[in-house]
C-alpha positions as CSV (number, residue, x, y, z in Angstrom):
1,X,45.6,-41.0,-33.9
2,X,49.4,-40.0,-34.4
3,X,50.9,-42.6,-31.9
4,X,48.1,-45.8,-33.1
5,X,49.5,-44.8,-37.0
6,X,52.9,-44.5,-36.0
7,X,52.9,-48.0,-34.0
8,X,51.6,-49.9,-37.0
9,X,53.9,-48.5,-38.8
10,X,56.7,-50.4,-37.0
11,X,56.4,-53.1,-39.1
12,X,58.5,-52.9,-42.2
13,X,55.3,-54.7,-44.4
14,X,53.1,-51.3,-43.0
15,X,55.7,-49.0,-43.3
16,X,53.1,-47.1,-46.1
17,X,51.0,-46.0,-42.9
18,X,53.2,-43.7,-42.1
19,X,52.3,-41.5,-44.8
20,X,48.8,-41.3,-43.0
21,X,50.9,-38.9,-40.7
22,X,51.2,-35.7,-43.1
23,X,47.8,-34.6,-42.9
24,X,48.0,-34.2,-39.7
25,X,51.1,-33.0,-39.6
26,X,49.8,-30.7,-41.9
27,X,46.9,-30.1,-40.0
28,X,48.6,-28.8,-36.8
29,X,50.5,-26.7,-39.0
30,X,47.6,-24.9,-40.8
31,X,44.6,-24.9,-37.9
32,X,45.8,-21.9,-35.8
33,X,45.3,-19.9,-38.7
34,X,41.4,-21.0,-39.4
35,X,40.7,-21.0,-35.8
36,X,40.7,-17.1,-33.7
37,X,42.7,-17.2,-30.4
38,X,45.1,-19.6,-30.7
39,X,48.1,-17.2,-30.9
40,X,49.8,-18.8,-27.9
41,X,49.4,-22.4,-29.4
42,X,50.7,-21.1,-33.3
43,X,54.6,-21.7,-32.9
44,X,54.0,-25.1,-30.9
45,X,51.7,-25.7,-33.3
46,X,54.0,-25.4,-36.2
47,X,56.9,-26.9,-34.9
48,X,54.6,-30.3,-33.9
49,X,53.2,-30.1,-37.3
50,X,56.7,-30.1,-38.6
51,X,58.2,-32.9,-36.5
52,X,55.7,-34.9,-37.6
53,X,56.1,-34.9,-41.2
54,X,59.7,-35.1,-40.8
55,X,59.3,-38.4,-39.2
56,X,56.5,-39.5,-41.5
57,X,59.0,-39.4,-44.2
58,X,61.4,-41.9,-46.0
59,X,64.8,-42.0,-44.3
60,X,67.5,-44.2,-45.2
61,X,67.4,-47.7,-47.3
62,X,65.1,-50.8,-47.0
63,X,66.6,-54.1,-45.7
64,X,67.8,-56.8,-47.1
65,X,65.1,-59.1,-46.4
66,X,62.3,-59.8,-48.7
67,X,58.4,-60.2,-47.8
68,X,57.4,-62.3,-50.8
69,X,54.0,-61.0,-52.7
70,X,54.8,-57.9,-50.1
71,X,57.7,-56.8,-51.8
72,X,55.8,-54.1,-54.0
73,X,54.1,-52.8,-51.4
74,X,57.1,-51.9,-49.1
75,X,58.3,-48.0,-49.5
């Protein structure tokens, strides 16, 4: 689910995907906690978790280029 959100989010008009990302980011971040056992899995977890919410968010400026009606919509 990660990867197929991040992919669409290539595009600079569905760069708001992205933000689709944090709750699971947040998820694998939080679930070894509700779940019993998964103390070998808890730092991977985390560190996952937080890779992946530091990539879902915004870095940097937006181009130069303009989409037209799209223009609001790009973060």
């Amino acid at each position: 689910m990660i990867i197929t959100i991040a992919v669409c989010a290539i595009a600079e008009v569905a760069r708001p995907l992205r933000f689709l990302n944090l709750p699971f980011g947040l998820w694998l971040i939080v679930a070894p906690w509700f779940f019993a056992g998964a103390t070998g899995a808890t730092l991977n977890d985390t560190v996952a978790g937080l890779v992946i919410i530091g990539l879902g968010l915004p870095r940097g400026r937006r181009s130069k280029e303009h989409y037209g009606s799209w223009d609001r919509y790009i973060v």
